[in-house]
MILUM-930184 format. One record per atom (N, C-alpha, C): residue number from 1; x, y, z; residue in three letters. Coordinates in steps of 0.1 Angstrom, whole numbers, always signed. Example, Ala and Ser with C-alpha at 12.3 -4.5 7.8 and 13.67 -1.06 7.14 Angstrom:
BEGIN
<1; <+132; -57; +78>; ALA>
<1; <+123; -45; +78>; ALA>
<1; <+132; -33; +78>; ALA>
<2; <+128; -22; +71>; SER>
<2; <+137; -11; +71>; SER>
<2; <+129; +0; +79>; SER>
end
This chain:
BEGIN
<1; <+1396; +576; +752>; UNK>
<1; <+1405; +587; +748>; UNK>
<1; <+1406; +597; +760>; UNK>
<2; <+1415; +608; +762>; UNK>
<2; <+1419; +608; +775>; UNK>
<2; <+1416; +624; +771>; UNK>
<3; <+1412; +631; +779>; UNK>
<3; <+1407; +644; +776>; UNK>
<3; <+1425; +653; +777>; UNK>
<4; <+1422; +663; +764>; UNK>
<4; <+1437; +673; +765>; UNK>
<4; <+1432; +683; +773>; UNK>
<5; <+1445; +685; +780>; UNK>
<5; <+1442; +695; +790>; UNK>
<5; <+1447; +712; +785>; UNK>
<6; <+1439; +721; +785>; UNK>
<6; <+1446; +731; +783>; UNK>
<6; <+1457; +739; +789>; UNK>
<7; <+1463; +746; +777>; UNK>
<7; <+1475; +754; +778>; UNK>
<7; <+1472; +762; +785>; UNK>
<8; <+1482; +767; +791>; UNK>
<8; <+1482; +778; +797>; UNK>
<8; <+1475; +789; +794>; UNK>
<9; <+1478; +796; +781>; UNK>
<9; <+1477; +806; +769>; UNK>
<9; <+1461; +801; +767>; UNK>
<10; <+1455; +794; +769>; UNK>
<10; <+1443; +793; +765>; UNK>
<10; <+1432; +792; +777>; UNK>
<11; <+1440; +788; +794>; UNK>
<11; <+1435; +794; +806>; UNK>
<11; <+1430; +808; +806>; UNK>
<12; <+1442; +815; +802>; UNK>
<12; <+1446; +830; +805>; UNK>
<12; <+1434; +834; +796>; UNK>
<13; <+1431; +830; +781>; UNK>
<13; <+1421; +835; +770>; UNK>
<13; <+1407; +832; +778>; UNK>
<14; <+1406; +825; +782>; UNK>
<14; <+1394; +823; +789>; UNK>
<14; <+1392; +830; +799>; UNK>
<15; <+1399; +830; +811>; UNK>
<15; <+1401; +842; +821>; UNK>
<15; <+1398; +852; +818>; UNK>
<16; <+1405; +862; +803>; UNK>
<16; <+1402; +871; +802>; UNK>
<16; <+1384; +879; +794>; UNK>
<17; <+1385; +864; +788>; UNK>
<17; <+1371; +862; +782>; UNK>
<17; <+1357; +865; +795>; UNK>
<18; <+1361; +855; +806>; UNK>
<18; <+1351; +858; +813>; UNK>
<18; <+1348; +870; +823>; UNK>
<19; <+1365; +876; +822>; UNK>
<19; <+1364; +887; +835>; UNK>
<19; <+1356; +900; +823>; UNK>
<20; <+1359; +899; +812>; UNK>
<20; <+1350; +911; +803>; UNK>
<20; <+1335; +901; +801>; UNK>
<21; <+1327; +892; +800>; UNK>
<21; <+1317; +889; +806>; UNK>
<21; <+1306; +894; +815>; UNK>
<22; <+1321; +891; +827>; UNK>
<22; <+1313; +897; +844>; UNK>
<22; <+1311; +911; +845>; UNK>
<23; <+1318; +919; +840>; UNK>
<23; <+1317; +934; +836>; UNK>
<23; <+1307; +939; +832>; UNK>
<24; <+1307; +934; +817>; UNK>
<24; <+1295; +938; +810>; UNK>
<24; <+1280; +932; +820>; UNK>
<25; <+1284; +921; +825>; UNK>
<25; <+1265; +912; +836>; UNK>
<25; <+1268; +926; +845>; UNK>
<26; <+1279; +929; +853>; UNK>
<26; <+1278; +939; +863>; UNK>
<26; <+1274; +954; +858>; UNK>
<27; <+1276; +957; +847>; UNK>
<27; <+1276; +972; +843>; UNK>
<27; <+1260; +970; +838>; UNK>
<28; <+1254; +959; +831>; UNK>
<28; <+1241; +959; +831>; UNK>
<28; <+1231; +961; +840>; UNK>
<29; <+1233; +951; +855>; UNK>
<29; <+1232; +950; +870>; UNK>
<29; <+1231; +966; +873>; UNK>
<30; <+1239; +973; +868>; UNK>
<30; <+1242; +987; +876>; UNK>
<30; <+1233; +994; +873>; UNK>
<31; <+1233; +997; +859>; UNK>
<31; <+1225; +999; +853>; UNK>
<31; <+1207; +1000; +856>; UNK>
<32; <+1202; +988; +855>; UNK>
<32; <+1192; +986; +862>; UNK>
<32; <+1190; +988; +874>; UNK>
<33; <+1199; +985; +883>; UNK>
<33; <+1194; +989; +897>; UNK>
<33; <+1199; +1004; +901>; UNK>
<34; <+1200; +1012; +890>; UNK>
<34; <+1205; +1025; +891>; UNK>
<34; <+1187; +1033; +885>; UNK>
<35; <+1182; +1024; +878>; UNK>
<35; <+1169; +1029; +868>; UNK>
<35; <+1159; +1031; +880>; UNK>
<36; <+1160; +1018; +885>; UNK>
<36; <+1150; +1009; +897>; UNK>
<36; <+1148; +1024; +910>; UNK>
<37; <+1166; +1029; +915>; UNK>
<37; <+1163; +1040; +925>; UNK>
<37; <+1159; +1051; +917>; UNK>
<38; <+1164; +1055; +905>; UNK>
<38; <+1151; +1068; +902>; UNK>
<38; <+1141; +1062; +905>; UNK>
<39; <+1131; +1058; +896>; UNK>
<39; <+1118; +1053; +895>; UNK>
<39; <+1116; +1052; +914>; UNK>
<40; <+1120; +1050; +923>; UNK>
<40; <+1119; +1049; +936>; UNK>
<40; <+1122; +1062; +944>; UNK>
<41; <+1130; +1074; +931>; UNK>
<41; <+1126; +1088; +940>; UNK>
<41; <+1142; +1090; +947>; UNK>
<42; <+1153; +1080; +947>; UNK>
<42; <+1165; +1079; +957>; UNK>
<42; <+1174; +1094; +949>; UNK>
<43; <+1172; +1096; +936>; UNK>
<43; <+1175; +1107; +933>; UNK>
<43; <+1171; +1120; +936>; UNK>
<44; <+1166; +1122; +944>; UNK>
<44; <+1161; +1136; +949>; UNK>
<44; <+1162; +1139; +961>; UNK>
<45; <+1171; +1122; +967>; UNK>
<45; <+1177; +1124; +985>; UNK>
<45; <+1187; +1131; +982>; UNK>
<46; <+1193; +1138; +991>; UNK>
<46; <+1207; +1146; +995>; UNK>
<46; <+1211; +1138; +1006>; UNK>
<47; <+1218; +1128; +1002>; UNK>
<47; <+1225; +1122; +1014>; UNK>
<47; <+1241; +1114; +1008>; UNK>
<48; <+1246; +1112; +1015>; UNK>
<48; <+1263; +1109; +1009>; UNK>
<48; <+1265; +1095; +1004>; UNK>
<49; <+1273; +1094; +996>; UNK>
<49; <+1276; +1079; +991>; UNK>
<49; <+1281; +1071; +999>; UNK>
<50; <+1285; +1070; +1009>; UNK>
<50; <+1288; +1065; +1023>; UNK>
<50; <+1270; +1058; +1036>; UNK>
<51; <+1260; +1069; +1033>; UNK>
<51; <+1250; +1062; +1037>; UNK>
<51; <+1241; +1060; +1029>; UNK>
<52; <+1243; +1059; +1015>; UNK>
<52; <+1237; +1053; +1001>; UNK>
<52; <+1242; +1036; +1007>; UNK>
<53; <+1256; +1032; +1009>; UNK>
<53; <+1260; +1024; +1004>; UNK>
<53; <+1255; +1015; +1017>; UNK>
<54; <+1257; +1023; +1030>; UNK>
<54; <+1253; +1016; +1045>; UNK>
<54; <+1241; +1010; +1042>; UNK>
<55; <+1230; +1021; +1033>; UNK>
<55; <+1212; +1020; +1030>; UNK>
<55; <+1215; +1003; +1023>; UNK>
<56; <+1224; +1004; +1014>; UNK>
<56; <+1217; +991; +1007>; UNK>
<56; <+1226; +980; +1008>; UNK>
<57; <+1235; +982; +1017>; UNK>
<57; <+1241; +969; +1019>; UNK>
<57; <+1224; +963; +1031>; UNK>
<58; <+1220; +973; +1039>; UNK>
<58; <+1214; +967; +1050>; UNK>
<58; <+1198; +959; +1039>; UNK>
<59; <+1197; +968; +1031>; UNK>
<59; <+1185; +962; +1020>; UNK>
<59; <+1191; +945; +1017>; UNK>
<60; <+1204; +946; +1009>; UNK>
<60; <+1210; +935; +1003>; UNK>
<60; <+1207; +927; +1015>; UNK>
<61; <+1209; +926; +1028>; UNK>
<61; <+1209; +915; +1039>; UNK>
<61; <+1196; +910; +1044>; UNK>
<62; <+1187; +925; +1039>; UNK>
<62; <+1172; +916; +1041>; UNK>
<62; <+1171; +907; +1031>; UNK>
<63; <+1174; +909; +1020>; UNK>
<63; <+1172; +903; +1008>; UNK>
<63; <+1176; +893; +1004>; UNK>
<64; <+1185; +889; +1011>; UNK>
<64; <+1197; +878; +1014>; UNK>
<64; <+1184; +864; +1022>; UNK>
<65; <+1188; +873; +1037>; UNK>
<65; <+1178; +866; +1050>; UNK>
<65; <+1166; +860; +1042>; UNK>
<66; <+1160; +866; +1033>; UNK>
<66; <+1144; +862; +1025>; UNK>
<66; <+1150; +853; +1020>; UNK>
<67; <+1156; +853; +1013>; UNK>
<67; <+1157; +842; +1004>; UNK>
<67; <+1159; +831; +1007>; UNK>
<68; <+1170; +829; +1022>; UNK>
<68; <+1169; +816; +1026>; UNK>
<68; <+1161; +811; +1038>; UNK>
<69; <+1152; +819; +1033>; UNK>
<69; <+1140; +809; +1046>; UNK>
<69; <+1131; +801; +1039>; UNK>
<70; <+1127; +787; +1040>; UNK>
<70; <+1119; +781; +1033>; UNK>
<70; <+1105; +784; +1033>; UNK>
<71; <+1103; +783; +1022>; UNK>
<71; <+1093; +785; +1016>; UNK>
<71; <+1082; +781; +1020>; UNK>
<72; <+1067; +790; +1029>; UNK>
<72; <+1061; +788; +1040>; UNK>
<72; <+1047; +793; +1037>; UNK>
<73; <+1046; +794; +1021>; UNK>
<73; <+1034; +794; +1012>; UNK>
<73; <+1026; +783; +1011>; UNK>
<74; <+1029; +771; +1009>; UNK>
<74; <+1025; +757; +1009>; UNK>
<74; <+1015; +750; +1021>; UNK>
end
């Protein structure tokens, strides 16, 4: 039997299904790593959302770099 392909109208329902999804995983995501800089004190810097964002893109790239180096515990 030959698999039906979906309608258009039911791409689009899905689409809209998963982009409210990714939202809610991202606003949870925020959420948490918004909990994570209190608990770490980032609330009591006076510094601008411009070098908040410079601070953790450069974190995000350590954290990136770690992750793809093999694993050198073994």
């Amino acid at each position: 039997m030959a698999k039906r392909s979906k309608t258009p109208a039911q791409i689009k329902a899905e689409i809209e299904r998963l982009n409210s999804e990714l939202a809610q995983a991202e606003a949870r995501e925020g959420e948490r790593i918004g909990a994570l800089a209190v608990k770490a004190g980032l609330h009591e810097i006076d510094c601008s959302d411009a070098d908040f964002i410079k601070a953790f893109k450069e974190i995000a790239a350590r954290f990136r770099a770690a992750s793809e180096q093999p694993d050198q515990t073994a």
